[in-house]
C-alpha positions in Angstrom: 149.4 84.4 167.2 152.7 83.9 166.1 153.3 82.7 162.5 154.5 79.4 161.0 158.4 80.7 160.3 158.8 82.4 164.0 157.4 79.1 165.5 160.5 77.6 163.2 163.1 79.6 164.3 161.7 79.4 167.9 162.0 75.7 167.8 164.9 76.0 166.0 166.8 77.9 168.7 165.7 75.6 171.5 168.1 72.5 170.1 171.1 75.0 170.5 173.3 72.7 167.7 171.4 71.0 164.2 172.6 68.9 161.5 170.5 69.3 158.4 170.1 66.4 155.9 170.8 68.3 152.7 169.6 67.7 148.7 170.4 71.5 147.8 166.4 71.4 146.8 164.5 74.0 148.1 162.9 72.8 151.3 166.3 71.7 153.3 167.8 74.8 150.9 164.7 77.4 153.1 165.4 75.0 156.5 169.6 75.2 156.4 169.2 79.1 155.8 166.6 79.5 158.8 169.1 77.7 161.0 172.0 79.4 159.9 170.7 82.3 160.7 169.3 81.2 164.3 172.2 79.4 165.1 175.6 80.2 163.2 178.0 78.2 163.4 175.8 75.4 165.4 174.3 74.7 162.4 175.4 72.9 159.4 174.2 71.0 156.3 175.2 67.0 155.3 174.6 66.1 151.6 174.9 62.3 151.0 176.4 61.1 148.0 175.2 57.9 146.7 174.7 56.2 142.7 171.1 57.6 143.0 171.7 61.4 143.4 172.9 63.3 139.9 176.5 65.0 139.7 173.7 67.8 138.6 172.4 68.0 142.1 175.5 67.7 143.6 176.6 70.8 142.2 173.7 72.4 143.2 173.8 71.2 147.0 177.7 72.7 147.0 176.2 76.4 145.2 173.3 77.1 147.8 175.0 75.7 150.8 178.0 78.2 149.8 175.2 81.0 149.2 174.0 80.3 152.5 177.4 80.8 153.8 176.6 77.6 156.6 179.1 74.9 156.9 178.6 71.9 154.4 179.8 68.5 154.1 179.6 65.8 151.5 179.7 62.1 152.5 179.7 59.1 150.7 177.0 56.1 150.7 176.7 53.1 148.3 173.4 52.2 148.7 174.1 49.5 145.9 175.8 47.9 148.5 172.2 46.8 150.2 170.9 44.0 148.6 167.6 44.5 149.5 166.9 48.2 148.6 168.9 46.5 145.2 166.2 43.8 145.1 163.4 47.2 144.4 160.7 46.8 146.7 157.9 49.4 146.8 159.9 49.6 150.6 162.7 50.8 148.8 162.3 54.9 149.7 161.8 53.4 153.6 165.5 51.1 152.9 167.5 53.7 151.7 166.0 56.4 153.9 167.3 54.2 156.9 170.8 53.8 155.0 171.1 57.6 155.1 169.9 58.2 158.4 172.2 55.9 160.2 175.2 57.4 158.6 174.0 60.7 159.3 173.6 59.8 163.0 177.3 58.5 163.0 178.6 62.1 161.9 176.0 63.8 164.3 177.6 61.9 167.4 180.9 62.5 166.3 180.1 66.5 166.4 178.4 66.1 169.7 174.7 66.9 167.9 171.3 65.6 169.3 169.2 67.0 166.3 169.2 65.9 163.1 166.6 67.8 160.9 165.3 67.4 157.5 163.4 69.6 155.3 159.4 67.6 155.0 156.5 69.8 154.9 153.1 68.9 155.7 152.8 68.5 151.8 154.8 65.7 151.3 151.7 63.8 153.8 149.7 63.5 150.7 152.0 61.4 148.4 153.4 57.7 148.7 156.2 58.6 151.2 157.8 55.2 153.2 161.0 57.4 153.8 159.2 59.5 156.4 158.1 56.6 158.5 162.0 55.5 158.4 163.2 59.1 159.2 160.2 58.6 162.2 161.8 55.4 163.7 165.3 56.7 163.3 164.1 59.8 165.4 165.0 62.8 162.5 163.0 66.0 163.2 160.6 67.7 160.5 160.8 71.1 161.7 158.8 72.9 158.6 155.8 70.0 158.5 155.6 70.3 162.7 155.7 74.0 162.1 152.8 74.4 159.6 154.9 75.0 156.3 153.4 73.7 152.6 155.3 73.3 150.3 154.2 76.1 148.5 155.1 78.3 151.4 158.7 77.4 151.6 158.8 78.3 147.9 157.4 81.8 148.6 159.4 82.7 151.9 162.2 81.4 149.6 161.5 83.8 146.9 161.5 86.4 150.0 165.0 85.4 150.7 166.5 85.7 147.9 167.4 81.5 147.6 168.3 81.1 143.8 166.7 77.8 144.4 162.9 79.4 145.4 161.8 78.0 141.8 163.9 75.3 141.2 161.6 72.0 140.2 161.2 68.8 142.5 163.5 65.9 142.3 164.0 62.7 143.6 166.7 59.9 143.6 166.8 58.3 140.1 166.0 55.3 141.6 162.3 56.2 141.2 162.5 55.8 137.5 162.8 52.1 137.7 159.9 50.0 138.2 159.3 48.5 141.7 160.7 44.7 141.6 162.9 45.7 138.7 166.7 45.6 140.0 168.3 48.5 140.4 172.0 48.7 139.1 174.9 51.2 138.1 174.1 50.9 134.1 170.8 51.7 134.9 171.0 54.7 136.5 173.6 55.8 134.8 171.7 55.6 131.4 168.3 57.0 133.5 171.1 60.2 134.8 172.6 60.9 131.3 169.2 60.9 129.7 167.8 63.4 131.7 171.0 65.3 131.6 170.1 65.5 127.8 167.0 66.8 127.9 167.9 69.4 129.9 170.7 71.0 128.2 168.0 71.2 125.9 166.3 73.0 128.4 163.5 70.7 129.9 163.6 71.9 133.2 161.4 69.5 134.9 162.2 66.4 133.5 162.1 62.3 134.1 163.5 59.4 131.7 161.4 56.1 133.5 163.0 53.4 132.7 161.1 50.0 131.4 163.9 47.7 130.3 164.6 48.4 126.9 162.2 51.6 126.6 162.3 55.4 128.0 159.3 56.6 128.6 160.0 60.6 128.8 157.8 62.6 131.4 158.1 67.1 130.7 155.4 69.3 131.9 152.6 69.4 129.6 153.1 72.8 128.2 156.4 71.7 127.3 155.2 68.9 125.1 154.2 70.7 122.3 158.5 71.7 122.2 159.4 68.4 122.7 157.4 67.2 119.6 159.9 69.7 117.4 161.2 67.6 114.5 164.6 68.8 114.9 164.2 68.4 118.7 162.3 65.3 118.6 165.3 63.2 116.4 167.8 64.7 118.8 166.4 62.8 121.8 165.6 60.1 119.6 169.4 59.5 118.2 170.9 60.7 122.0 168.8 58.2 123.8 169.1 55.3 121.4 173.3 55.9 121.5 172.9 55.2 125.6 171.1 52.1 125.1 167.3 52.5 125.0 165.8 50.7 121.9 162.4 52.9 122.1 161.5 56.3 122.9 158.3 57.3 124.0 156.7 60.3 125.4 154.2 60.1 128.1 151.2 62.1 127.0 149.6 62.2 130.7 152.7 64.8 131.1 155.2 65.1 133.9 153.6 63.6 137.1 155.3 63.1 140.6 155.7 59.6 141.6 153.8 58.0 138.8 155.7 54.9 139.6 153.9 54.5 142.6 150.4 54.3 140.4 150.5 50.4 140.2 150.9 50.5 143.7 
């Protein structure tokens, strides 16, 4: 019975040229290095660049696309520019999903590629997840899901790899710390990116800043809350947050939870 990463790379073969959509996270990190490594040069990574994703990430996408060695490109997408996925509907995932695909589909028929793949696991099935049935209707492939891979898989065979992003924590587009109906803008995210950006330089690795109007609720891993009650460390947020507009800081006590935005829902 052959195992869940030779049915990949089996698959993978078969479409001959792929275009992976890229975050630089670990699951299109594992995906773009199995390609690579099936296809060469028929394979390369797309990373799109839009007022949600962090200069943070960015840099990351760049470092394990050129540990990987494949070809990578960086393309730009204002999805500010759509009044609707502006407007914040709990479809807002699906809207800029579709935004993304359909400018990934323009560079894939400019390089003569069929197959556009992105790194979903069978894992991400259990959470609130409207960008999947956009990436279904717009025809993108989930290669590791259709293949068998959990999430906790790709980390492991990542580790095996050697990916200096095996370990690295789960993020999304800073979009999801604003409340559904709540307009997203640039000020916003920019004081939702720079917050974060704070507490992790302090070295809260995984990390959200949700943003309720005037009040940043703070979301670390719950062994990491007894460090970020600290005095010294506690004021520092405190005075850091309050200079890049938040009036009140609080600290979630439930701990860092994945799409706890989605619990009104």
């Amino acid at each position: 019975m052959k195992t869940e990463l030779e049915k990949l790379k089996k698959e993978i073969r078969q479409k001959e040229k792929i275009l992976v959509c890229f975050s630089g996270g670990v699951d299109s990190a594992f995906l773009a290095k199995i390609a690579f490594d099936v296809l060469g040069k028929n394979a390369f990574v797309v990373t799109i660049d839009s007022e949600t994703f962090s200069r943070n990430e960015l840099k990351d996408a760049k470092n394990v696309a050129s540990e990987i060695g494949i070809r990578h490109e960086i393309v730009s997408c204002s999805l500010l520019k759509n009044k609707r996925f502006v407007e914040n509907s709990v479809n807002r995932c699906y809207l800029c999903k579709k935004e993304m695909m359909k400018t990934l589909k323009k560079i894939a028929d400019e390089e003569n590629i069929k197959c556009i793949a992105d790194g979903v696991t069978f894992s991400d099935y259990n959470e609130y997840r409207p960008g999947i049935k956009a990436s279904n209707e717009m025809r993108i492939w989930h290669p590791l899901a259709e293949s068998g891979f959990s999430k906790n898989r790709v980390r492991e065979l990542a580790k095996k790899m050697g990916l200096s992003v095996h370990d690295k924590p789960s993020n999304a587009c800073l979009a999801t710390r604003i409340p559904y109906n709540e307009k997203i803008t640039k000020e916003k995210l920019g004081m939702i990116k720079k917050s974060e950006g704070v507490l992790k330089k302090m070295g809260f690795t995984q990390v959200r800043v949700r943003y309720h109007k005037n009040i940043a609720r703070i979301e670390v891993e719950e062994k990491q809350i007894k460090k970020i009650l600290n005095e010294k460390t506690r004021k520092r947020i405190v005075n850091e947050l309050k200079k890049l507009g938040f009036t009140y800081i609080t600290l979630d006590l439930q701990g860092y939870k994945s799409g706890s935005m989605d619990e009104v829902l």
